[in-house]
C-alpha positions in Angstrom: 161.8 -65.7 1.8 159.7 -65.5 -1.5 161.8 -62.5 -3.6 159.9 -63.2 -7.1 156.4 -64.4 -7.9 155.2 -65.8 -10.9 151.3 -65.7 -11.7 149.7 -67.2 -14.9 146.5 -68.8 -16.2 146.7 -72.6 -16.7 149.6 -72.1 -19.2 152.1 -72.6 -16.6 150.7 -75.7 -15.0 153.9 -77.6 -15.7 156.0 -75.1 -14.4 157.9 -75.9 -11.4 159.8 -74.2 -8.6 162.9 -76.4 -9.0 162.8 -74.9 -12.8 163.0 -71.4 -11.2 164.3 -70.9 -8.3 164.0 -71.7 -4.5 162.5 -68.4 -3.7 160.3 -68.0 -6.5 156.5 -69.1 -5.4 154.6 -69.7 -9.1 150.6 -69.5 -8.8 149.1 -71.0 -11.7 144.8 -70.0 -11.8 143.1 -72.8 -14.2 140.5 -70.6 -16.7 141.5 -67.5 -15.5 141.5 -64.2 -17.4 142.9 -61.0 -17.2 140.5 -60.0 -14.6 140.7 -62.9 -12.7 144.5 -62.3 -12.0 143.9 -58.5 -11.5 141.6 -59.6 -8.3 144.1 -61.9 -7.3 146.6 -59.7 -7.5 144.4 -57.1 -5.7 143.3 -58.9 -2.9 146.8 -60.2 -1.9 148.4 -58.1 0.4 151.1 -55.5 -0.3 154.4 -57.2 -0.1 157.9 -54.9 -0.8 159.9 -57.4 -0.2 159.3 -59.2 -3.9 161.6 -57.6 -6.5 160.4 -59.6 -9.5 156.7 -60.1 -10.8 155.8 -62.4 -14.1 152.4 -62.4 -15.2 151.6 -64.6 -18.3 147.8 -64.2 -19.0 145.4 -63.9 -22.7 144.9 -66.9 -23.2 141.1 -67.0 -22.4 141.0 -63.2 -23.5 142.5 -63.7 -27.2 139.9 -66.7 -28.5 137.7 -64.2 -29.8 140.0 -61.6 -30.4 141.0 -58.3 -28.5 138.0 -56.6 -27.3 137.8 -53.0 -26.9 138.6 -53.1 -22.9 141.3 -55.5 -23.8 143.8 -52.8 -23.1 141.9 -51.2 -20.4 142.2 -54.2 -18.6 145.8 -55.2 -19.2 146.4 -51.0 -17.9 144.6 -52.4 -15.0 146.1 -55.3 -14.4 149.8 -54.0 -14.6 149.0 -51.4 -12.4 147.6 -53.0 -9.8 150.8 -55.4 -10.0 153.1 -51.6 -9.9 151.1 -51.1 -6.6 151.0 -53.9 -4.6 154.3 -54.6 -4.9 156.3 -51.6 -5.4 160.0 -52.9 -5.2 159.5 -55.5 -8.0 159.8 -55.3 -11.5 156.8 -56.4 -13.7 157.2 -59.0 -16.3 154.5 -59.2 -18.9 154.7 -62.2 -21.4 152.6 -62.8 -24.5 149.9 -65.6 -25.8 151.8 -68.4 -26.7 151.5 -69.8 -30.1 148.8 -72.6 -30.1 149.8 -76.3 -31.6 149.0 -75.9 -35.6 148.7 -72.7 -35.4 145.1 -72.5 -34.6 143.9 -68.9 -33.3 147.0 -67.5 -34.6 145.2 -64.2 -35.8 143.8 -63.3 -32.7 146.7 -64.0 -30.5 149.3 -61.9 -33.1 146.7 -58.9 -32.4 145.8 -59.5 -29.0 150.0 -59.6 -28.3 150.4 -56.2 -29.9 148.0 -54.9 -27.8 150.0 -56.3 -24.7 153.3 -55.3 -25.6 151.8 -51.5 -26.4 150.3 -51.5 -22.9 153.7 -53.2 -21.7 155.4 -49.8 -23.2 152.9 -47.1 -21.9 152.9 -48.6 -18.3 156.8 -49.2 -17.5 156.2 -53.0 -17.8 159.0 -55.5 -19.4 157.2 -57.2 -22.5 158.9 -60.6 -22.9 157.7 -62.3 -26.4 158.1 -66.5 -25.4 157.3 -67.8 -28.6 160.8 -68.3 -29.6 161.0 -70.6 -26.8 158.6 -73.1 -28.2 159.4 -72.7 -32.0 162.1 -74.8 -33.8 165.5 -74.3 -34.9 165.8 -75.8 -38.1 162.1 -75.4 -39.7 161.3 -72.2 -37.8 157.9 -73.7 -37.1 155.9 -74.6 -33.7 157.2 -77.6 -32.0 154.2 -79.7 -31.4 156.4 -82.0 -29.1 156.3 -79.3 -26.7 152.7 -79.2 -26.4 151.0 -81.8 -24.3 146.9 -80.5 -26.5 146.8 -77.8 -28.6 147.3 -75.4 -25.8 149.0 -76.2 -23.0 152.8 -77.2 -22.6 154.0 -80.5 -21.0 157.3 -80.8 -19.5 159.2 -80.8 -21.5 157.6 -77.5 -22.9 158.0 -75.9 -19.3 161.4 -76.4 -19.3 162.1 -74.4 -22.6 160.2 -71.8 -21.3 161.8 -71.8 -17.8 165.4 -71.4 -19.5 164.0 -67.8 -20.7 162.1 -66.7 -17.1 164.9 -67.9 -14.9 167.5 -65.6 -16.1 164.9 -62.4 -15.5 164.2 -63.5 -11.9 167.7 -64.6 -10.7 168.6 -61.6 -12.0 169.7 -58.7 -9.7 168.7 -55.0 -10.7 170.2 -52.0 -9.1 167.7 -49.1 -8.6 169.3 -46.1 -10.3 169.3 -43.1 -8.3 166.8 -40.4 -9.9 165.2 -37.7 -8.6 161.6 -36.7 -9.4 160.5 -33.2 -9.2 156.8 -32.2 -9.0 154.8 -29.2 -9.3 151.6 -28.2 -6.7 148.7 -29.3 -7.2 146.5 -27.3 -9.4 142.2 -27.4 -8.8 140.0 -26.6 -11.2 135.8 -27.4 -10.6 137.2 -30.2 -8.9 139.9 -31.6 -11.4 142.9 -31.8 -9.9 146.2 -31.5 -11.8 150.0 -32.1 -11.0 153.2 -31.9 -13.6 155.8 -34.4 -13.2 159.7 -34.3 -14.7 162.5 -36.0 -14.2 166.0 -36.6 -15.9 167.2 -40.1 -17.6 170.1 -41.1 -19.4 168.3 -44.3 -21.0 165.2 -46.1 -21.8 165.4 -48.1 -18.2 165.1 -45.1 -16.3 162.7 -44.3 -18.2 160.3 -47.6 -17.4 161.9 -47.1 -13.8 160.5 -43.2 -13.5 157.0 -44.3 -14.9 156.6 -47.2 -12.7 157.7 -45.5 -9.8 154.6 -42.4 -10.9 152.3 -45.8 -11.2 153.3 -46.8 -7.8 153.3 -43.5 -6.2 151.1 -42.5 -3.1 150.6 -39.0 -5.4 148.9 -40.3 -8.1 147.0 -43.5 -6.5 143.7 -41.1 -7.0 144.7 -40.3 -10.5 142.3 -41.4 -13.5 145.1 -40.5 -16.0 148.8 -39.7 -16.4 149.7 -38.5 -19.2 153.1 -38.6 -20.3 156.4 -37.5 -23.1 159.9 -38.5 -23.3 163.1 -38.0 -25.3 166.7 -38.7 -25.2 168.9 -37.3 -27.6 170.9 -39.5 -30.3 173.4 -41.4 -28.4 170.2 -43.3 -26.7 169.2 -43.7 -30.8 167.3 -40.5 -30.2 163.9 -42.9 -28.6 160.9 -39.9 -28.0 157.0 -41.0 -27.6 154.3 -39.8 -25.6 150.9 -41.2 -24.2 147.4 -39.3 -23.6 146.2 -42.0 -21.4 142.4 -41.1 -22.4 142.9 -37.2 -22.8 142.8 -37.1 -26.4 146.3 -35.3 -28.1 147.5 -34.7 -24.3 150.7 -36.2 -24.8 151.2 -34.3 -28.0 151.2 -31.1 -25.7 153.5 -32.5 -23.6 156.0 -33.2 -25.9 155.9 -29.8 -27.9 156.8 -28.1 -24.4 159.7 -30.1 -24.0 160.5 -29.4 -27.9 160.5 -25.7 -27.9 163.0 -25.7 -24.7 165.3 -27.9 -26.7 165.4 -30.4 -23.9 166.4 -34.3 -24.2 167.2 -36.9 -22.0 163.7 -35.9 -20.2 160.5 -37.5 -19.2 157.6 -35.2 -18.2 154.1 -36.1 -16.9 151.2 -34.5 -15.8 148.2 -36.3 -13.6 145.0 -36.1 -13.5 142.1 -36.5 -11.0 138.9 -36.3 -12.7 135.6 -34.8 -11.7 133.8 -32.8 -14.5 134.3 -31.7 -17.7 136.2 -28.4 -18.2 136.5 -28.7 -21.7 139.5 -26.2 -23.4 140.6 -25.2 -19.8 142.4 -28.6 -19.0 145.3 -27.7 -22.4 146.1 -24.3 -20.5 146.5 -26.6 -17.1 148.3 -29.2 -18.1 150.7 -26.7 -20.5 151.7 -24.6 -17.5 152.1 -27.7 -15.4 154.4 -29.2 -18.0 156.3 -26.4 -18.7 157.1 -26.2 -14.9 158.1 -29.1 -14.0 160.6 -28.7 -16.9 162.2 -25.5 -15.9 162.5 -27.5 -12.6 164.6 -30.0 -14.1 166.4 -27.6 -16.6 166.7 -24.1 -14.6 169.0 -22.1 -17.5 165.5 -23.7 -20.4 163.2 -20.6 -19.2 161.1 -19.1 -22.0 157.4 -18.6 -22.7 155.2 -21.5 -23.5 152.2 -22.3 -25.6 150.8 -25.2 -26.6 150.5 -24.2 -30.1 153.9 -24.0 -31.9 155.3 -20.3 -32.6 157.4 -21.0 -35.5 155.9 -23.7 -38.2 157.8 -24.6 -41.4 154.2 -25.5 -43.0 152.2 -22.3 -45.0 148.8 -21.3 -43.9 148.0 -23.0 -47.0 149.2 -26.4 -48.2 151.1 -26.1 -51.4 148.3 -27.0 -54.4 150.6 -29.1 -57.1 148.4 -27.6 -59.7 148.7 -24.1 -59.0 152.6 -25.0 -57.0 152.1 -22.3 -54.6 150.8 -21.8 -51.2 147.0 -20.0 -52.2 144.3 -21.8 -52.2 142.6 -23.4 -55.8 139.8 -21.0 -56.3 138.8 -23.4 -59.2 137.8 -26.2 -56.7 137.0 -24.1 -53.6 133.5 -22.9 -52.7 135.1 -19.3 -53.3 134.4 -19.3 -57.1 134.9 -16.3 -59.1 131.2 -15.7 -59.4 129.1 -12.5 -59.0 126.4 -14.3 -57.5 127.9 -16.0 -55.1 127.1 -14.5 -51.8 127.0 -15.3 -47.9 122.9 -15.8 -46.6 121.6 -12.2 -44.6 119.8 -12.2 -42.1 118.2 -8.9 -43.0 116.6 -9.5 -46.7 117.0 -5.0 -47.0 120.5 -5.4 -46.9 121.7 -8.2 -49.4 122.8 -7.0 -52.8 121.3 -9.1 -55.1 117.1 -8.7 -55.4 114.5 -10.6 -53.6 113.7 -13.9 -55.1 109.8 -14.9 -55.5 108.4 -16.8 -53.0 107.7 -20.0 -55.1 110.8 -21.2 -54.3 111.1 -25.0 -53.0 112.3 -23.9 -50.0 114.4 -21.7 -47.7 117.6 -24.2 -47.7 120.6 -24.1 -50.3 120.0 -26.3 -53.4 122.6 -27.9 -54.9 123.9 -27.1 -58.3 122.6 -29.3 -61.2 125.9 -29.2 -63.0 128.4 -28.8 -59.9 129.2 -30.5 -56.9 128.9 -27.2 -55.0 126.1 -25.8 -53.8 124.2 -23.6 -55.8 124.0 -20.3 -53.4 121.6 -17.8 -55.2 118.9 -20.2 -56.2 117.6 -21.3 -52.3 117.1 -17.8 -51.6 113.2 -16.5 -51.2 113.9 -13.5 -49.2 113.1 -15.1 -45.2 115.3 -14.4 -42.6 117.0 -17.4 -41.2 
């Protein structure tokens, strides 16, 4: 019975099963990019009996570069991998370096983009460009390369000795229980909070993938997402918006002002209209739920503003060294004709201007960068 899978562009064309393993089944799709192996991926069926999954795509996708929907498409792509097979473990590996180091720009850039969407999506990142570099020089060994892309054999097997190890390898599912809140409607949008205790960064990866995988959020077009553990796990805390803007942010000042560590929280998101300011109050309340769910004895009242802020209202100025703003550089100048624009030309306290002025707009000072207030008026309402 197949128990790992291994599915790559033309990269892996050497690779064989007797390098691997006798249950590992290795597809390897000449030209194909990353949405190539997303429909392949998508129209095989639903298997939970795998328990490891290697993808090794970009070549085709980093000759010109990361796109902007380079990372859309690698979210896509792991996810539908998190889906389809549910009990496996998804392995993402990097470009690897081209003989002479041709393309090297766009590969370094399109890697960083894969190993962020490899942290934000629960996937294992695994960098093989050690595995074709030498010893002694610390440069590419072209004797691995059969052109200037492709491995031969000799190259497969050096790669092999690092993928072998991840799929022999057995993994015990930890035992975690994830609370969730109700579902919350608004015009449509529908929102559910998410929280769940873990000791280390693997439960962490494990929570998120099993949210990715989950039957609950299948219809979500977002999940957006906080953690932190406390210092014995080297104190590790991030958080993800997941395409709504400073989301995360939120998040993660709920789980701040209860003090909390060792905690991942998540809220998804079905989408249907805009709702504009509405979604921060939602997705607050929804957080802050699911936390006192996990922590019972962390009750207070939320916002998603912080309460208590070391910064003043106004930044320090060094010239002035003190919190008030510099009225010498400010549009709030000590000066007697400075005034705000009426609407009703009876009640401002400077007389009427004649009407040959230029016009009814603001003109700027000759001898100042700020705008010269008292000259652009003519005595018109607005």
């Amino acid at each position: 019975s197949t128990k790992s899978l291994v599915i790559s562009d033309s990269i892996f064309q050497k690779l064989t099963d007797e390098m691997l393993d006798e249950s590992c089944e290795i597809f390897s799709i000449s030209g194909a990019n990353t949405d190539d192996i997303t429909k392949t991926i998508l129209d095989s069926e639903p298997n939970d009996e795998i328990k490891n999954v290697y993808i090794h795509v970009g070549v085709n996708d980093s000759k010109s570069g990361p796109k902007d929907d380079a990372k859309g498409k690698a979210r896509q792509l792991i996810i539908a991998a998190n889906q389809t097979y549910k009990n496996a473990i998804c392995y993402v590996s990097g470009v690897l370096p081209q003989r002479n180091n041709k393309n090297r720009t766009n590969i370094n850039k399109y890697n960083d983009v894969l190993e962020r969407i490899c942290e934000e999506t629960a996937a294992v990142y695994i960098d093989l460009s050690e595995s074709v570099t030498s010893k002694t020089s610390n440069r590419i060994n072209n004797n691995l390369y059969r052109d200037d892309i492709h491995p031969n054999s000799s190259g497969a097997k050096e790669l092999s000795k690092v993928i072998k190890p991840l799929l022999c390898e057995n993994h015990c599912v930890p035992e975690i229980k994830i609370e969730h809140t109700d579902i919350t409607s608004s015009k449509g949008n529908k929102f559910q909070g998410y929280a769940a205790k873990v000791d280390s960064l693997e439960e962490m990866r494990y929570v998120l993938s099993e949210l990715y995988r989950g039957d609950e959020t299948n219809k979500a077009t977002s999940i957006m997402y906080a953690y932190k553990l406390d210092k014995d796990n080297k104190g590790h805390s991030d958080c993800f918006d997941d395409r709504e803007h400073n989301a995360g942010a939120h998040i993660m000042n709920c789980i701040e002002q209860t003090s909390s560590t060792n905690i991942i929280v998540a809220v998804s998101r079905e989408y249907s209209c805009h709702i504009f300011g509405e979604r921060w109050s939602i997705i607050n309340e929804l957080a802050c739920e699911a936390i006192n769910m996990v922590n019972p004895n962390k009750t207070q009242t939320y916002s998603h503003r912080s309460q208590t802020s070391s910064k003043p209202y106004f930044h320090a100025n060094p010239r002035h060294g003190t919190g008030r703003p510099n009225f010498r550089t400010s549009r709030f100048q000590n000066n007697k004709y400075w005034y705000p624009r009426y609407q009703d030309e009876r009640s401002a306290p400077f007389p009427q201007q004649p009407r040959y002025q230029r016009n009814n707009y603001r003109q700027p000072n000759r001898y100042s960068r700020q705008p010269h207030y008292f000259s652009g008026y003519n005595g018109y309402n607005d």
